[in-house]
MOPAC internal coordinates of N, CA, C and O (Angstrom, degrees):
PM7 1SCF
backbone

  N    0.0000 0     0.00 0     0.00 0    0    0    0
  C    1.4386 1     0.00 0     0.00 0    1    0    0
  C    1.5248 1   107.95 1     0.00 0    2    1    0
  O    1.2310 1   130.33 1   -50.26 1    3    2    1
  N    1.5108 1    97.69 1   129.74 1    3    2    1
  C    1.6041 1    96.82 1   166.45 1    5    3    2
  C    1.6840 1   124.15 1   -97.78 1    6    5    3
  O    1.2310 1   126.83 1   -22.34 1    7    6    5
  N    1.2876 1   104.47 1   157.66 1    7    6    5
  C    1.3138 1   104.03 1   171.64 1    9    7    6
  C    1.6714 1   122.64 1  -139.28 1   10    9    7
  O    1.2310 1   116.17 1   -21.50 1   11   10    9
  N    0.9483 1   124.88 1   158.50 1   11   10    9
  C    1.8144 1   126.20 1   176.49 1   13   11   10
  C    1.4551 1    90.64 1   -85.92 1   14   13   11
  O    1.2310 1   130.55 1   -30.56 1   15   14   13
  N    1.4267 1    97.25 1   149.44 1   15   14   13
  C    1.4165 1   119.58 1  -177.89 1   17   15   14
  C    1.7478 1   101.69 1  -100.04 1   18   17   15
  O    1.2310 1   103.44 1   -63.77 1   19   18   17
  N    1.4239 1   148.06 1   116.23 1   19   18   17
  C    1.1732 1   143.99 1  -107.36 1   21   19   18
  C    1.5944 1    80.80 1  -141.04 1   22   21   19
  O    1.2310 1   119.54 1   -35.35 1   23   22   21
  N    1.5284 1   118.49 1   144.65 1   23   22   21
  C    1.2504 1   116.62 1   179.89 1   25   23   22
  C    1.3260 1   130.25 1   -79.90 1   26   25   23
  O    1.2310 1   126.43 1   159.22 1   27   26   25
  N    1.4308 1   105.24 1   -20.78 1   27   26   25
  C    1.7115 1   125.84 1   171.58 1   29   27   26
  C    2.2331 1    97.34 1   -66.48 1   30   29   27
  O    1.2310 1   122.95 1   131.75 1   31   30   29
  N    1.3667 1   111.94 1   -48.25 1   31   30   29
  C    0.8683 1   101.43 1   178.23 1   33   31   30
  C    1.5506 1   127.71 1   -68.67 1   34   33   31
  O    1.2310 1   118.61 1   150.12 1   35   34   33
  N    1.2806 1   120.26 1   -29.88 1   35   34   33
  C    1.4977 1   127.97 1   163.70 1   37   35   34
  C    1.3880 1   108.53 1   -51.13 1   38   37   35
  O    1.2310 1   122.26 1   129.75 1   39   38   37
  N    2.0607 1   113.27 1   -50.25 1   39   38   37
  C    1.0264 1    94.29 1  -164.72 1   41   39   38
  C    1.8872 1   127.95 1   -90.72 1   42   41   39
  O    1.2310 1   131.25 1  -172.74 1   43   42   41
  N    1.5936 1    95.90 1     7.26 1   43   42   41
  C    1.1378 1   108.31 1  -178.93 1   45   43   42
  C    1.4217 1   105.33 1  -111.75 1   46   45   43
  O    1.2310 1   112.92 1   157.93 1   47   46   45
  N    1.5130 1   130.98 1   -22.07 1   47   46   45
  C    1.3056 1   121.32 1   157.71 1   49   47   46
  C    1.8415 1   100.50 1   110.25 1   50   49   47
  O    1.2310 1   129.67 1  -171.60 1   51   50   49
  N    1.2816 1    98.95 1     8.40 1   51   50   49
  C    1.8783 1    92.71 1  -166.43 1   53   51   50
  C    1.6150 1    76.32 1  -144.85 1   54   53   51
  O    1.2310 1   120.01 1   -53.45 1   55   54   53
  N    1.6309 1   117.58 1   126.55 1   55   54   53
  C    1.3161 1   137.31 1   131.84 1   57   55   54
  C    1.6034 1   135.58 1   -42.17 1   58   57   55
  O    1.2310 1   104.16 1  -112.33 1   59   58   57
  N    0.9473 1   146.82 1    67.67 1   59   58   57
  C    1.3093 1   144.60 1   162.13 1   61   59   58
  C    1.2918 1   107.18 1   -42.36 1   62   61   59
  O    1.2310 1   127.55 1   -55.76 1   63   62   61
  N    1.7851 1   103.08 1   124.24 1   63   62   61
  C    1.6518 1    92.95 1   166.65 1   65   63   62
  C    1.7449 1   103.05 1  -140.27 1   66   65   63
  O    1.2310 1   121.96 1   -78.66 1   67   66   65
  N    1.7868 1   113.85 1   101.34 1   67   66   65
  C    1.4754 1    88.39 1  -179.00 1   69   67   66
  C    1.6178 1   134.11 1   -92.34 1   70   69   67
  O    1.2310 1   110.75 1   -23.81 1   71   70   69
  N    1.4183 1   135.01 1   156.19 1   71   70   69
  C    1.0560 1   139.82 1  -130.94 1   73   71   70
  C    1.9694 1    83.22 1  -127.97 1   74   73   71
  O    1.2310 1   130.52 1   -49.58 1   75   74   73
  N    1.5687 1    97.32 1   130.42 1   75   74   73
  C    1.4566 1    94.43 1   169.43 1   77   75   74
  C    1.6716 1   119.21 1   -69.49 1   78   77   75
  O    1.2310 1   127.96 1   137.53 1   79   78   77
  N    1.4634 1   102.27 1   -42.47 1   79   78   77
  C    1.7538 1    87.86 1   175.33 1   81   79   78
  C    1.1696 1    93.97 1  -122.75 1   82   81   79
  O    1.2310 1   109.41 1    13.06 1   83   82   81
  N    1.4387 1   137.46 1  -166.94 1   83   82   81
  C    1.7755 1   144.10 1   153.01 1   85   83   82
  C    1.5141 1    98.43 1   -89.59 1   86   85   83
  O    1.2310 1   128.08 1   -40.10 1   87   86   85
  N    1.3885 1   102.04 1   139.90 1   87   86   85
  C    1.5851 1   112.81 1  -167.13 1   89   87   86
  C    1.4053 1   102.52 1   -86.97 1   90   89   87
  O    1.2310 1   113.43 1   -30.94 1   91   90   89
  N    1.2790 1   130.02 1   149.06 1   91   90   89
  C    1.1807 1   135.88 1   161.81 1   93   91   90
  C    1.6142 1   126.69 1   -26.98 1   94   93   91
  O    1.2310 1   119.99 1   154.63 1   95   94   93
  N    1.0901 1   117.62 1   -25.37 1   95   94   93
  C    1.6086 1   117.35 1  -163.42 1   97   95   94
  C    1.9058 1    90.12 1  -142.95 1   98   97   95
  O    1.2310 1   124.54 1   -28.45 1   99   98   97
  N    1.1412 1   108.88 1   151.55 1   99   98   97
  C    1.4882 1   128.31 1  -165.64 1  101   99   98
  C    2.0004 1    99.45 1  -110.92 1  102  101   99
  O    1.2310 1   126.31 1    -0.37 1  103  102  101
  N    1.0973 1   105.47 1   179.63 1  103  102  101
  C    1.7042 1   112.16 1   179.27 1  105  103  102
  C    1.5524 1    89.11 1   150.29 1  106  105  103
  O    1.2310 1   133.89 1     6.35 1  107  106  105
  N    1.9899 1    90.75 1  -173.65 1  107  106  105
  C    1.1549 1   109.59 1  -176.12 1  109  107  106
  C    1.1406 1   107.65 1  -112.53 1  110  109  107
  O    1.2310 1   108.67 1   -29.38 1  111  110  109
  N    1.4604 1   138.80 1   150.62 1  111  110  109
  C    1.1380 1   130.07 1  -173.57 1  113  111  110
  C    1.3994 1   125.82 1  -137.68 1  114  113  111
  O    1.2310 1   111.54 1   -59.16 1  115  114  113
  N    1.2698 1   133.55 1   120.84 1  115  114  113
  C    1.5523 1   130.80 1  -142.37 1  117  115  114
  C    1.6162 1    86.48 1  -112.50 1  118  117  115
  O    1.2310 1   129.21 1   -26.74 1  119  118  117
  N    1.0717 1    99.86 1   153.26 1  119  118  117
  C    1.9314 1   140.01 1   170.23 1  121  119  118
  C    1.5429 1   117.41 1   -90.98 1  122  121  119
  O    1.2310 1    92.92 1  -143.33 1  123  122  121
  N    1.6640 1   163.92 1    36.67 1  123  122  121
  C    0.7620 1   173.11 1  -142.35 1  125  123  122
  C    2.0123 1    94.79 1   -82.29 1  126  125  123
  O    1.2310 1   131.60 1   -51.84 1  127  126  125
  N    1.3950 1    95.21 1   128.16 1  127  126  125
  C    1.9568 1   109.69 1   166.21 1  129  127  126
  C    1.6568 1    79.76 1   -73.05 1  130  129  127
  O    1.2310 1   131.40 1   -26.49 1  131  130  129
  N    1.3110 1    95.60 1   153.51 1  131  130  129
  C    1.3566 1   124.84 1   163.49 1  133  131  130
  C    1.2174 1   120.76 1  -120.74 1  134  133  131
  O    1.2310 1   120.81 1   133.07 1  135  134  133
  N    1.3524 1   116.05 1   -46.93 1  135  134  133
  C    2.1282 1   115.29 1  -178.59 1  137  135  134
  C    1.7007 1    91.18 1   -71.78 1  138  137  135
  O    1.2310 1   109.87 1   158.78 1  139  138  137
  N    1.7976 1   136.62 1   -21.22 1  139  138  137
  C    1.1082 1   113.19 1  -160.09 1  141  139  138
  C    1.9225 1   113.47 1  -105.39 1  142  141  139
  O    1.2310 1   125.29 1   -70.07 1  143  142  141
  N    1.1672 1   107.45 1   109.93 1  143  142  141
  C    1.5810 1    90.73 1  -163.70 1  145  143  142
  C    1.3355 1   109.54 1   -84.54 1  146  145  143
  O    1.2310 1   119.92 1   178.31 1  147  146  145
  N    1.5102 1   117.76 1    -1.69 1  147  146  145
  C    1.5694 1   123.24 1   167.49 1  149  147  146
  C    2.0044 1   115.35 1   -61.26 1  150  149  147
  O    1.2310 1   132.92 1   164.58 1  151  150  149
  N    1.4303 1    92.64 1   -15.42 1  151  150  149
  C    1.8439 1    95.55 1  -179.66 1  153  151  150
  C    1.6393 1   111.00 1  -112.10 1  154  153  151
  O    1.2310 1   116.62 1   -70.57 1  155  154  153
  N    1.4178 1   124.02 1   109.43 1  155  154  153
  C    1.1562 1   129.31 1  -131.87 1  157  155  154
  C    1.4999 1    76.39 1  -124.78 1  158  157  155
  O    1.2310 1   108.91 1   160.44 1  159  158  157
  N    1.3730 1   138.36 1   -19.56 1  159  158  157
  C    1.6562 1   129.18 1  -156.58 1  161  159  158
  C    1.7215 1    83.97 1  -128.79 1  162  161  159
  O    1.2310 1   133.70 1   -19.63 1  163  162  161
  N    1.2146 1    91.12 1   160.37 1  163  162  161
  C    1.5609 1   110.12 1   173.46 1  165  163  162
  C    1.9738 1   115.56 1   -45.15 1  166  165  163
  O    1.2310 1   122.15 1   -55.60 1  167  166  165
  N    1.1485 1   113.49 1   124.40 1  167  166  165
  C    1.6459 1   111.63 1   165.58 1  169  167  166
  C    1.7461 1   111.13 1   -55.71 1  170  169  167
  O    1.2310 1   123.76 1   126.01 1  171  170  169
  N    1.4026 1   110.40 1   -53.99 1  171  170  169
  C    1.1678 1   108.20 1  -174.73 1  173  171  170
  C    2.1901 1   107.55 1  -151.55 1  174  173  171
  O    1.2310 1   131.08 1   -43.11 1  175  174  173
  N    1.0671 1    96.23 1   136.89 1  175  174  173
  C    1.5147 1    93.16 1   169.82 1  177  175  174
  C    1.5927 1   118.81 1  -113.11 1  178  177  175
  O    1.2310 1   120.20 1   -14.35 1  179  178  177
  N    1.4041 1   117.23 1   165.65 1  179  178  177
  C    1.4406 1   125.95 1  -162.37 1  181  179  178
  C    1.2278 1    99.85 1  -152.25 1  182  181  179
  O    1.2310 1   126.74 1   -35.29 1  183  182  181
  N    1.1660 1   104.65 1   144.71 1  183  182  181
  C    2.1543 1   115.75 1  -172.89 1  185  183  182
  C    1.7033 1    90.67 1  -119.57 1  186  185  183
  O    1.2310 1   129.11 1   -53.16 1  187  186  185
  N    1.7945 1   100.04 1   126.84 1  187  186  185
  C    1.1171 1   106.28 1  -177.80 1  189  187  186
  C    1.5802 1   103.05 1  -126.08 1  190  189  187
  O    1.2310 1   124.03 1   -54.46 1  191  190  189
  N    1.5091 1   109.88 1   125.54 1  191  190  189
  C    1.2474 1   125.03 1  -166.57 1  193  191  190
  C    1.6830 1   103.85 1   -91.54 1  194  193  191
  O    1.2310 1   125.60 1   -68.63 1  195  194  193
  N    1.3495 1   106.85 1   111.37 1  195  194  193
  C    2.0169 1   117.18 1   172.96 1  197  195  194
  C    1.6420 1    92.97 1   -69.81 1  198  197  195
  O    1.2310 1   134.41 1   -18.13 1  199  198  197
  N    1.6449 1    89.74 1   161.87 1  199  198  197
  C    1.2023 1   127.50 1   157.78 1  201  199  198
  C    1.3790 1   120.07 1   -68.22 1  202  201  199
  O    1.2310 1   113.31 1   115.99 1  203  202  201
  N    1.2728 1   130.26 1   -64.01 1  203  202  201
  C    1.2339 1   117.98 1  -177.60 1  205  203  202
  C    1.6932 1    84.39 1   144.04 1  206  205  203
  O    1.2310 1   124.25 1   -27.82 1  207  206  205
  N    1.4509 1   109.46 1   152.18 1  207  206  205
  C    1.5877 1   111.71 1   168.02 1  209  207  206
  C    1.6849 1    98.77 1   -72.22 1  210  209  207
  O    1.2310 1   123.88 1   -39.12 1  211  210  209
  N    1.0011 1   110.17 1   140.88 1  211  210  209
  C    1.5969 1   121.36 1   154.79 1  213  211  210
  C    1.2867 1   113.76 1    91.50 1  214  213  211
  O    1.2310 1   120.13 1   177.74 1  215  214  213
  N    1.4849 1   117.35 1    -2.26 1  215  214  213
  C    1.4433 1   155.68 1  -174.42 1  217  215  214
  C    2.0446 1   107.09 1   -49.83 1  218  217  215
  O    1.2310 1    99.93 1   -86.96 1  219  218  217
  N    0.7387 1   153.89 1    93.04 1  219  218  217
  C    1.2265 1   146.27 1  -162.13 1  221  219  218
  C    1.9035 1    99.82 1   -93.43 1  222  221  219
  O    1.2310 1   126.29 1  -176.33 1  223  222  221
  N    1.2211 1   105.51 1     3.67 1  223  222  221
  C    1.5180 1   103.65 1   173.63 1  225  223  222
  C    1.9159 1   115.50 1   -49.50 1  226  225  223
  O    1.2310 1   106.25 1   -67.94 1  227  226  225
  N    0.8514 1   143.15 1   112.06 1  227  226  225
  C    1.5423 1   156.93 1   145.67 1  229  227  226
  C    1.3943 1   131.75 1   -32.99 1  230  229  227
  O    1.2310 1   129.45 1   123.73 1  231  230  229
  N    1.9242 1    99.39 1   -56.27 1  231  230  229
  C    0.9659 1    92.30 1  -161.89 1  233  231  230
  C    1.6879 1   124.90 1   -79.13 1  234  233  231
  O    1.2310 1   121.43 1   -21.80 1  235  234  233
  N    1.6674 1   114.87 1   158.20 1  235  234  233
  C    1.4318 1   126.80 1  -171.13 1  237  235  234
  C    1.8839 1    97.76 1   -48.45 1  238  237  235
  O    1.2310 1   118.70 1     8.48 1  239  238  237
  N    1.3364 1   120.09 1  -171.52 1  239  238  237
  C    1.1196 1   128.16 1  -159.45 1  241  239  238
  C    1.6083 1    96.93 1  -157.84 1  242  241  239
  O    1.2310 1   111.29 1    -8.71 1  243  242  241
  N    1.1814 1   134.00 1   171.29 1  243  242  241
  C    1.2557 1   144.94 1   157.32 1  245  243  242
  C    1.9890 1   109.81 1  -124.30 1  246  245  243
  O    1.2310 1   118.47 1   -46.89 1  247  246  245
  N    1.3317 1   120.52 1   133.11 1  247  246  245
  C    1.3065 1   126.77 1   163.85 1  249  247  246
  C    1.6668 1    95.54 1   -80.06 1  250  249  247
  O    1.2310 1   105.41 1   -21.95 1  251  250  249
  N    1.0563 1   144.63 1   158.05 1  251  250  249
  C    1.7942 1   144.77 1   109.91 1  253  251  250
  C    1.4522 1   126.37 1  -100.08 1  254  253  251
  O    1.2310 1   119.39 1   -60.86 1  255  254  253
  N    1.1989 1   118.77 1   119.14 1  255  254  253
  C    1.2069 1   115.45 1  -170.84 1  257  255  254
  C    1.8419 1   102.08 1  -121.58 1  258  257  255
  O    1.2310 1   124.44 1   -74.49 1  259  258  257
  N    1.6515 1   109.08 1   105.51 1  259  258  257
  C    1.3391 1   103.74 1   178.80 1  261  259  258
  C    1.3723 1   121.92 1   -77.43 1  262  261  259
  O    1.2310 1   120.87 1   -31.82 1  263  262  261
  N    1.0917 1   115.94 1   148.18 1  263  262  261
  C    1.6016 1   116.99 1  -167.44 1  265  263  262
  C    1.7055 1   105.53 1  -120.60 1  266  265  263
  O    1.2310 1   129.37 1   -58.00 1  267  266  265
  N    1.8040 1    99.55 1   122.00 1  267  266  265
  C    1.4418 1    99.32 1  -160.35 1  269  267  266
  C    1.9087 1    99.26 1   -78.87 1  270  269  267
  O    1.2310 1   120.15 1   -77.29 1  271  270  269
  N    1.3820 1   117.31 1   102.71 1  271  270  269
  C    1.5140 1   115.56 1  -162.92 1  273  271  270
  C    1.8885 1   102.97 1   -68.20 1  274  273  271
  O    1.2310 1   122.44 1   152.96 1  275  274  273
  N    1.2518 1   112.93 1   -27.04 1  275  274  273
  C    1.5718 1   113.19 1   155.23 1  277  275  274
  C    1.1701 1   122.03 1    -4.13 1  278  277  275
  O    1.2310 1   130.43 1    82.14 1  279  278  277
  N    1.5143 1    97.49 1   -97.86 1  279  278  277
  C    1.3931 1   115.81 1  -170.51 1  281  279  278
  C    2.0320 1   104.18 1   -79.09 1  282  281  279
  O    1.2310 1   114.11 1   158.75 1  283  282  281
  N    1.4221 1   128.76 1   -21.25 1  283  282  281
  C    1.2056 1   111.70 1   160.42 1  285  283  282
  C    1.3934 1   144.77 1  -108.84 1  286  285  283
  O    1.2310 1   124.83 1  -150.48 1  287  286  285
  N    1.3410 1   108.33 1    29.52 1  287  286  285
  C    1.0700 1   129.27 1   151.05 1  289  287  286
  C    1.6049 1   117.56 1   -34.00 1  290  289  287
  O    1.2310 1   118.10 1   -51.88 1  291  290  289
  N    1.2055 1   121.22 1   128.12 1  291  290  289
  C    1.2142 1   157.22 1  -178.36 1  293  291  290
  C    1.6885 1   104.91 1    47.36 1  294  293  291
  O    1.2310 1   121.08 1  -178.73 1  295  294  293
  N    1.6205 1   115.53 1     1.27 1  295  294  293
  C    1.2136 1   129.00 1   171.53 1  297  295  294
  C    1.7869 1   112.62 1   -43.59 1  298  297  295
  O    1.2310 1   131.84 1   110.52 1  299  298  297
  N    1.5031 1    94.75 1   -69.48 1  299  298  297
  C    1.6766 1   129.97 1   176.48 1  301  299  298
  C    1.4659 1   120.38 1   -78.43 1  302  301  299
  O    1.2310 1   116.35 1   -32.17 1  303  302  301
  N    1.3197 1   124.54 1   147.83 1  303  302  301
  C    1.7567 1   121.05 1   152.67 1  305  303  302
  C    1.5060 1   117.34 1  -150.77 1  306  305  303
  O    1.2310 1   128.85 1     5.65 1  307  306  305
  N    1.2673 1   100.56 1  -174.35 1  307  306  305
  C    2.0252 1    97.55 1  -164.71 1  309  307  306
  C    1.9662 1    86.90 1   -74.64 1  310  309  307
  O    1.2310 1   134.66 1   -35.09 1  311  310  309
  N    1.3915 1    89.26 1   144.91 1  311  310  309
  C    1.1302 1    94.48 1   168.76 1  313  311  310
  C    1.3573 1    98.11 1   116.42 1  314  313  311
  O    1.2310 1   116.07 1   139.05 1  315  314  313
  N    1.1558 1   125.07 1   -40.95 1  315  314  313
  C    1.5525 1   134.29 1  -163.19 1  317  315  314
  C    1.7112 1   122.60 1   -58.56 1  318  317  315
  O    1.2310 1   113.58 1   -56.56 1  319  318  317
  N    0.5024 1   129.75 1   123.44 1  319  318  317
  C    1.7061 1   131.15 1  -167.27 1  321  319  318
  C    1.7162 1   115.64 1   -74.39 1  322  321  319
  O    1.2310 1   121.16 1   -74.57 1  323  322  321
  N    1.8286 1   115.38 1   105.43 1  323  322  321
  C    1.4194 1    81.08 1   175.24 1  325  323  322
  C    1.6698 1    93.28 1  -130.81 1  326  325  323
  O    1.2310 1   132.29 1     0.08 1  327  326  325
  N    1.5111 1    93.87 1  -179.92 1  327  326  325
  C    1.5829 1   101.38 1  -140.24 1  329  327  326
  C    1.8436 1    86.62 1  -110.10 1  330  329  327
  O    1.2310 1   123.86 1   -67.35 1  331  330  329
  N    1.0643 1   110.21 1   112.65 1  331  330  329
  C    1.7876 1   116.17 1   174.29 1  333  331  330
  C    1.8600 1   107.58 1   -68.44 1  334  333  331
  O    1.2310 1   123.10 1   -43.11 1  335  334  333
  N    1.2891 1   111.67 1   136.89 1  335  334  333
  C    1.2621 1    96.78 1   175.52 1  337  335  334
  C    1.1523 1    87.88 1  -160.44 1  338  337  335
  O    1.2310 1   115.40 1   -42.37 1  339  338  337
  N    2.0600 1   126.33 1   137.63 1  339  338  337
  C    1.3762 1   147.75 1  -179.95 1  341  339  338
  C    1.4618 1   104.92 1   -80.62 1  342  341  339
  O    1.2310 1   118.76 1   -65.81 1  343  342  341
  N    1.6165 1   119.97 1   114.19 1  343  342  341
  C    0.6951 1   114.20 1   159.14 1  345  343  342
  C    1.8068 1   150.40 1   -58.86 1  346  345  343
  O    1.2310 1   123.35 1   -42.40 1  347  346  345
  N    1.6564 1   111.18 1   137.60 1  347  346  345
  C    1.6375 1    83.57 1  -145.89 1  349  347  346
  C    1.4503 1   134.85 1   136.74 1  350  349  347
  O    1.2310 1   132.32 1   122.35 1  351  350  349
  N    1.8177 1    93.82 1   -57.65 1  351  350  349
  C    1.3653 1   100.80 1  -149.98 1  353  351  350
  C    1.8593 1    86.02 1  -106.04 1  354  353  351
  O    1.2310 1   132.80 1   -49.32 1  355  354  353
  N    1.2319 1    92.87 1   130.68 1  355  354  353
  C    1.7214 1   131.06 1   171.49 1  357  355  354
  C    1.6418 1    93.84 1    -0.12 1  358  357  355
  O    1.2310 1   129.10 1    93.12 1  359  358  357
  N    1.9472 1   100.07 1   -86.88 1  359  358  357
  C    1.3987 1   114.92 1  -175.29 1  361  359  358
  C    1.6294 1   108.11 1   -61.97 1  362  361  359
  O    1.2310 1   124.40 1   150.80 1  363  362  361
  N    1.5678 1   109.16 1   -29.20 1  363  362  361
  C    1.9656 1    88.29 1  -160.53 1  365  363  362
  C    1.5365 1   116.71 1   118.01 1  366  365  363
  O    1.2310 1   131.92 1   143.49 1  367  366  365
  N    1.4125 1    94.59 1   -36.51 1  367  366  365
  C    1.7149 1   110.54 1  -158.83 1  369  367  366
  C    1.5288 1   104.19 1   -65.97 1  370  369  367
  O    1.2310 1   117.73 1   -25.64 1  371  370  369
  N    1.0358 1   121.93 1   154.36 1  371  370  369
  C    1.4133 1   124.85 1   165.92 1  373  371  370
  C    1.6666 1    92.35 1  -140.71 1  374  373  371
  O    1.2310 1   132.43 1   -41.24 1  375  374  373
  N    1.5556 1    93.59 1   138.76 1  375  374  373
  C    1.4891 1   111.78 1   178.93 1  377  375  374
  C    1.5716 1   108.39 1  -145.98 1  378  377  375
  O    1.2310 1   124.20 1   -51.02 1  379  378  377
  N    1.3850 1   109.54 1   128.98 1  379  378  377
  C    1.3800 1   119.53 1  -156.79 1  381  379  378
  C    1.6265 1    85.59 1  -164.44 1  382  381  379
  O    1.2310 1   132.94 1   -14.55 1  383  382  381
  N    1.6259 1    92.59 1   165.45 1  383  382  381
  C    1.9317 1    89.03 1  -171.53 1  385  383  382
  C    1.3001 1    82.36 1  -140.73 1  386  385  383
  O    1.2310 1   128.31 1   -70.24 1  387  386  385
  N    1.6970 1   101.60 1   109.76 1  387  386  385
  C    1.2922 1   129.29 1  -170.30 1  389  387  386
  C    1.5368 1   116.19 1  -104.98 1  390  389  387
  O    1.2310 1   130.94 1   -54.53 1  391  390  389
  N    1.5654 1    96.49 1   125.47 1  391  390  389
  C    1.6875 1   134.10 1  -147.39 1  393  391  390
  C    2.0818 1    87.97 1   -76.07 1  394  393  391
  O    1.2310 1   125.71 1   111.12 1  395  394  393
  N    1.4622 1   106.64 1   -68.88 1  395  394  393
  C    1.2416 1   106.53 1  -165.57 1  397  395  394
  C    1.7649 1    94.39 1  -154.05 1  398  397  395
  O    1.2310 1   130.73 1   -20.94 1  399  398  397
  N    1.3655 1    96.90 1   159.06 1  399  398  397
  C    1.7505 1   118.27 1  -174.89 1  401  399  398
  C    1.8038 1    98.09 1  -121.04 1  402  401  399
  O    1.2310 1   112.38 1   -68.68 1  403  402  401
  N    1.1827 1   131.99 1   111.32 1  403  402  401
  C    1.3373 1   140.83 1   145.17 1  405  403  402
  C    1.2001 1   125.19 1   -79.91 1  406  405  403
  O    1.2310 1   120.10 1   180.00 1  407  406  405

């Protein structure tokens, strides 16, 4: 999954990402630059806590993924595309049906 890199989040350094429900299964979940091929490791990671199989829980969820502006400074900018991916998982893919990007 891709996402825009949001200017409130550049300029505050923390990604908001909200999640329509909490997914069944929990992990960690990394942020990868995509236009920048100089950033080879995750920008920022986020621990996302599941429901449980069989879980009838509903409610939406929030990811945060802080972004150490240190080391990516002038690396990254709003607009920039980064690529969510569950750590773990076979393909990489993370698929979630995403409410709003801050």
């Amino acid at each position: 999954m891709e996402l825009a890199l949001t200017e409130n989040a550049l300029r505050e350094g923390v990604l908001r990402v909200w999640l329509r429900r909490i997914p069944d299964e929990g992990g960690i979940v990394h942020a990868y630059a995509v236009n920048n091929p100089n950033i080879s490791t995750p920008v920022a990671s986020a621990t996302l806590y599941g429901r449980g199989s069989g879980s009838t829980a509903s409610e939406r969820t929030m990811l945060v993924f802080r972004l150490n502006m240190d080391e990516l400074a002038g690396l990254i900018s709003v607009g920039d595309a980064l690529e969510i991916r569950l750590e773990g998982d076979e393909n990489g893919a993370f698929k979630s049906d995403v409410l709003e990007i801050e």
